[in-house]
N, C-alpha and C positions, 0 to 999 in steps of 0.2 A: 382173675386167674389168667394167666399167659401159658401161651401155649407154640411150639415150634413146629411147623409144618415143610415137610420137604417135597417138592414132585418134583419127577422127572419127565420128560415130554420128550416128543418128534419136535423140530424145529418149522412147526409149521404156522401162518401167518394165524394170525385171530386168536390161537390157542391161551393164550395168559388171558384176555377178556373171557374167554366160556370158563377157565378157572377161579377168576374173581370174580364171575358173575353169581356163580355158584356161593362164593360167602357173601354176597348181595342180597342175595334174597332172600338169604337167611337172617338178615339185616346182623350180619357178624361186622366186628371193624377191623379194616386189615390195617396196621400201624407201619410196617413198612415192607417193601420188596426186598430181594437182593436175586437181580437175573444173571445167569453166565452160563457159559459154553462146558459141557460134560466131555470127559471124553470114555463114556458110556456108550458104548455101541449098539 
């Protein structure tokens, strides 16, 4: 099953590892990223 997941974040340093860590441990496989700039304020 696949599945699409969106977050949106503060642009702060570490943050994407404590979010991938999170499907780590859950021993999920993340098959690919796609990072970029919101302009969500």
């Amino acid at each position: 099953m696949l599945y699409t997941i969106i977050v949106y974040s503060e642009n702060i340093a570490g943050i994407l590892n404590q979010i991938t860590t999170v499907f780590t441990r859950r021993q999920l496989n993340i098959e690919s990223l796609n990072v970029s700039a919101s302009s969500i304020k």
